[in-house]
C-alpha positions in Angstrom: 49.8 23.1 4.0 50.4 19.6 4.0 47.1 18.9 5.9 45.4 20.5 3.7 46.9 19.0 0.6 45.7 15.4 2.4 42.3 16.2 2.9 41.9 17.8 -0.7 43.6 14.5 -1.7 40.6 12.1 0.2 37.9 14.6 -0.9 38.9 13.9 -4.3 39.6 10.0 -4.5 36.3 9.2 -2.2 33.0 8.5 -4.7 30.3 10.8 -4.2 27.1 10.5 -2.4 23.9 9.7 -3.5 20.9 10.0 -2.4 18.5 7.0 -1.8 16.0 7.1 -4.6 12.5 8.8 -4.1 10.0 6.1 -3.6 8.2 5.6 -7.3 4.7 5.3 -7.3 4.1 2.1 -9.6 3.5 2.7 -13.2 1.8 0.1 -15.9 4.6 1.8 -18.0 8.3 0.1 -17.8 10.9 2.0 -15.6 12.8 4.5 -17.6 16.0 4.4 -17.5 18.4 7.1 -15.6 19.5 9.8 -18.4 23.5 9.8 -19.2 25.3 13.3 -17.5 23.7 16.7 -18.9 20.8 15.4 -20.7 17.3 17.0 -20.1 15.2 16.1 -17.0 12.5 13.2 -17.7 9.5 14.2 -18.6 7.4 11.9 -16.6 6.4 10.7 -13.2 4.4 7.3 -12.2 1.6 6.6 -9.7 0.5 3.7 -7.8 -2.3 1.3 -8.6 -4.8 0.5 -6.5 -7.3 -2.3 -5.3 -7.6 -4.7 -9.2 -4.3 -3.3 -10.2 -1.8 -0.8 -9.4 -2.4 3.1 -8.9 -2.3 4.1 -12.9 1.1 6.0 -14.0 0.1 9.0 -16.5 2.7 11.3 -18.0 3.2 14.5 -16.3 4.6 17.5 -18.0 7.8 19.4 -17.0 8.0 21.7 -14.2 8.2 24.8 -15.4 7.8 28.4 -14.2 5.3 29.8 -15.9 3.6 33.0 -14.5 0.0 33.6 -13.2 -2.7 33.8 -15.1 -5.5 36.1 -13.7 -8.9 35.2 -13.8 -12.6 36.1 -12.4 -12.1 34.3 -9.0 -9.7 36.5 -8.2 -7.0 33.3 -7.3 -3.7 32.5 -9.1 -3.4 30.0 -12.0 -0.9 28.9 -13.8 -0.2 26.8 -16.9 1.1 24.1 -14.2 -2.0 24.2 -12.5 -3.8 23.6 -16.1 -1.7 20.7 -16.4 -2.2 19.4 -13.1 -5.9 19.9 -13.1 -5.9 17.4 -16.4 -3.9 15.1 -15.3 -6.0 14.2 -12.4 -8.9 14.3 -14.4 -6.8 11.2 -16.2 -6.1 10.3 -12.9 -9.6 9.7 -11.9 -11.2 8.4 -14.7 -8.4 5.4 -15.0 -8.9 4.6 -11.3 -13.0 4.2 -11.6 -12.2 1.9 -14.3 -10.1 -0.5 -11.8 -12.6 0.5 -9.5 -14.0 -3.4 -7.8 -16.6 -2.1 -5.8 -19.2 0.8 -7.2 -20.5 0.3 -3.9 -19.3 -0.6 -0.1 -19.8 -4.3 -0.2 -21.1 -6.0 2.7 -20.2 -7.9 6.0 -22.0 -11.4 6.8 -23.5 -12.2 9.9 -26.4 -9.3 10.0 -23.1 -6.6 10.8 -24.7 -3.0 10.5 -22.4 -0.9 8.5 -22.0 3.0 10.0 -19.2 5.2 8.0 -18.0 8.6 8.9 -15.5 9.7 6.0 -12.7 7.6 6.9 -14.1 5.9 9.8 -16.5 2.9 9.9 -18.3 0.8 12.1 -19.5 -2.3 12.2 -22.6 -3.2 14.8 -24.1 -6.5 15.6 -26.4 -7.2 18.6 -27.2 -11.0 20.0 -28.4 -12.2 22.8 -28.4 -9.2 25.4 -24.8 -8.0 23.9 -24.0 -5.0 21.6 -20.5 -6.2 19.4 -18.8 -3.0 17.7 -15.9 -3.1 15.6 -14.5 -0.2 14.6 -11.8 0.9 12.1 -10.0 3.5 9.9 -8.5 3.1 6.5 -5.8 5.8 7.2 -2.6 4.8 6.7 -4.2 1.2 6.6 -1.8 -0.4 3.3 0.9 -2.5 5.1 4.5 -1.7 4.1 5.0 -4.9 2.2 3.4 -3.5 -1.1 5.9 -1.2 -0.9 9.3 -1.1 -3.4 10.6 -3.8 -1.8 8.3 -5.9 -3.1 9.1 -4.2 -6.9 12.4 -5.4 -6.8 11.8 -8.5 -6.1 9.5 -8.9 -8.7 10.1 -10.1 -12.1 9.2 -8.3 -15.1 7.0 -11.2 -16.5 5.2 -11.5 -12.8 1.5 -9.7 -12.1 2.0 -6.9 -9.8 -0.3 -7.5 -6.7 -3.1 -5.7 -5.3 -2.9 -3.3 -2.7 -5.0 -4.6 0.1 -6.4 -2.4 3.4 -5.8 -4.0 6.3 -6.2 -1.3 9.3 -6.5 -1.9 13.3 -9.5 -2.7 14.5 -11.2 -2.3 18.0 -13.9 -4.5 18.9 -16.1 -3.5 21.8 -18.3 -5.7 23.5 -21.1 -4.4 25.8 -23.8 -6.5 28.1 -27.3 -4.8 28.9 -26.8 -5.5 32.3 -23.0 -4.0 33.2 -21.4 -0.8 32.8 -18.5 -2.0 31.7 -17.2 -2.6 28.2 -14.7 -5.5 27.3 -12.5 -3.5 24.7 -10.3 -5.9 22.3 -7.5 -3.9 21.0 -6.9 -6.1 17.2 -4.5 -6.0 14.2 -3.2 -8.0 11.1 0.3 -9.8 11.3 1.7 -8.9 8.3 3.1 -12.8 7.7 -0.3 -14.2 8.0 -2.6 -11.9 5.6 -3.5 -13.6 2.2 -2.2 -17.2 3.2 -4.4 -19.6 2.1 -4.5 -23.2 3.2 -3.8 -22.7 7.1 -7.4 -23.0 8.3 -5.9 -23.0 12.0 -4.3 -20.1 11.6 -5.8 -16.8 12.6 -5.2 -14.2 10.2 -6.0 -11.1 13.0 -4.2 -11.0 16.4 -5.7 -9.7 19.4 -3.0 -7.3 20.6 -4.1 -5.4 23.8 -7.5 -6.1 26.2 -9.2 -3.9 28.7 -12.4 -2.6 30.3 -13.3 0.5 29.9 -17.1 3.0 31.3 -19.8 2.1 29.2 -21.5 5.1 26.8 -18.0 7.4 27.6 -16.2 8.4 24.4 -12.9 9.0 26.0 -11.4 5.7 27.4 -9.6 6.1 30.7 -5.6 5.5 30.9 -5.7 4.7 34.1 -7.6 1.6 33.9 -5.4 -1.6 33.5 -4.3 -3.0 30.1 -3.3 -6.4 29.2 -0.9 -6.6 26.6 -1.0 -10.3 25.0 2.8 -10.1 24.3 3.1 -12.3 27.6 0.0 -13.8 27.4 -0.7 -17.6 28.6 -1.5 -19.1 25.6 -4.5 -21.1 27.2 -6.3 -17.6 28.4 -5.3 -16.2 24.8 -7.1 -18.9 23.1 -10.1 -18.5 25.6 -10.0 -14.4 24.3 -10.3 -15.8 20.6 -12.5 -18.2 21.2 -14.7 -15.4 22.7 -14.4 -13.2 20.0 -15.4 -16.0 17.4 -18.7 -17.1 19.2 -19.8 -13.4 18.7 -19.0 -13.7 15.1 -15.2 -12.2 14.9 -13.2 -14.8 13.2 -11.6 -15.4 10.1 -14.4 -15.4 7.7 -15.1 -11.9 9.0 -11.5 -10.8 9.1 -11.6 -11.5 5.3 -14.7 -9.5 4.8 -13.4 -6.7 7.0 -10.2 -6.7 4.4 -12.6 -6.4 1.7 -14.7 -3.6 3.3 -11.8 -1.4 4.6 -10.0 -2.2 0.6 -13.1 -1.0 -0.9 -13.7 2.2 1.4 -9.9 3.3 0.6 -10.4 3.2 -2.9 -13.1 5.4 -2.8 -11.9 7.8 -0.6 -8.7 7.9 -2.7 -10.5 9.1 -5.7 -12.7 11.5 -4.0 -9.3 12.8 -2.5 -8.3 13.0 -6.0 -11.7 14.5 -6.9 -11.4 17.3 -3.9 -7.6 17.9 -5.2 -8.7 18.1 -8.6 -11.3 21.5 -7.5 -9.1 22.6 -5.4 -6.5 23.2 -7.7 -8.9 24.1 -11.5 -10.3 28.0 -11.9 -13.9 27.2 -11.4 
C-alpha cells in the first residue's frame, strides 16, 4: 500500500508530456497562437512556399465527418473531399503566381538537357569525350530551410527561398575505352549560396570509380574511392578534371537553378494529379 501510495504520489507531482510539435509548413499568415484549455480546435493549417517565396498557407476547413455523397462514377465523396479539392485549386493557382521559371531554364556551355519526370540529364560532348551529369530533384531541399531556420528568424526578416540542391553523378566516357570514370558529387550544406569565396568550390566530389561502358547497372564489385581520405593534391587533380570539361562553379550554380526550377514544377503538377485524384470528375 505504501508503494503504491509513492508512485501515485510521483505520477501526480511529475509535469506531463508533450509531444514535439508537428512540423508547420510556412505560412505568409502570422503563427496563431495555441488556444487556452477546452476551446475549439483551430480552424486552419499552413503550407510551405516555394522557389520566389514560401509554399502559400491557405485556410483549411475543419475535419469533420461528414458522410458520402454518391455520385455517377460510382466512387465516394464527401464534403471533405469538396473542400479539399478547392483548396488545392487555391493551392495551385497561388504557387504559378510565385512560379520563376514558366519554362526549364537553361545550362551554359552547349549542356543538352534530357528529363524523365523527376530525373534529368545533362549531356555535353568535346573532343572525343561524352560528359553526363545526372540528377534527381527527390528529396533534393536541404534540411536547413527547415523550422530551424523559422525560429531563428525574426519577424521583420524576409523568409528565404527554398533552393534544390540534389546529388549529382557525372560520367565521363572516351570513344576509345570501355570504361567510364564515374564522379559520385554533392553540395556541402555550409558552402551553398556564399558569395565572395571565388576559391571555394560550392560542390564536393564525394566518391570516384570506373564502371562498363553502355551497362545500366554499375557493378559493386569494382573498387571505390571514397575522398574522405583523399590526398589533397590527387583531389585537386579530380576537380581540376572535372572543370576543364565544364563542371565547375558557374555550372554548379546553374545546375541549382535547373534542379530549383524542375521541383517547382513537379510540385504543382503533384498538386495538380492530387487535385483529380481526389474531385468527382
Amino acid at each position: 500500500m505504501l508503494l503504491a501510495r509513492a508512485l501515485r504520489a510521483a505520477a501526480a507531482l511529475r509535469p506531463p508530456l508533450r509531444r514535439p510539435p508537428r512540423r508547420l509548413l510556412s505560412s505568409s499568415f502570422p503563427r496563431a497562437l495555441l488556444p487556452p484549455p477546452g476551446a475549439a480546435p483551430p480552424l486552419a493549417r499552413s503550407l510551405w512556399q516555394l522557389g520566389g517565396g514560401w509554399r502559400t498557407a491557405l485556410l483549411r476547413p475543419r475535419r469533420g465527418s461528414a458522410g458520402g455523397v454518391s455520385c455517377g462514377c460510382g466512387g465516394l465523396h464527401t464534403e471533405g473531399d469538396k473542400a479539399f479539392a478547392q483548396f488545392l485549386t487555391d493551392e495551385i493557382k497561388e504557387e504559378r503566381k510565385i512560379q520563376k521559371h514558366k519554362s526549364l531554364p537553361k545550362v551554359s556551355g552547349g549542356w543538352e538537357l534530357e528529363v524523365h519526370g523527376t530525373e534529368a540529364k545533362l549531356v555535353r560532348k568535346v573532343a572525343g569525350e561524352k560528359i553526363t551529369v545526372t540528377f534527381n530533384i527527390n528529396n533534393s531541399i536541404p534540411p536547413s530551410a527547415d523550422e530551424e531556420t523559422q525560429e531563428e528568424q525574426k519577424p521583420d526578416e524576409q523568409e528565404p527561398d527554398l533552393t534544390s540542391t540534389p546529388n549529382f553523378v557525372v560520367e565521363v566516357i572516351k570513344d576509345d575505352t570501355k570504361q567510364t570514370l564515374v564522379l559520385d558529387c554533392h553540395y556541402p550544406e555550409d558552402e551553398v549560396g556564399h558569395e565572395g569565396e571565388e576559391e571555394s568550390d560550392i560542390f564536393t566530389i564525394r566518391e570516384v570509380s570506373f564502371q562498363p561502358t553502355g551497362e545500366s547497372d554499375w557493378k559493386d564489385t569494382n573498387y571505390t574511392l571514397n575522398t574522405d581520405s583523399l590526398d589533397w593534391a590527387l583531389y585537386d587533380h579530380l576537380m581540376d578534371f572535372l572543370a576543364d570539361r565544364g563542371v565547375d562553379n558557374t555550372f554548379a550554380d546553374e545546375l541549382i537553378e535547373l534542379s530549383t526550377a524542375l521541383e517547382h514544377q513537379e510540385y504543382i503538377k503533384f498538386l495538380e494529379d492530387l487535385k483529380t485524384f481526389v474531385k468527382c470528375q
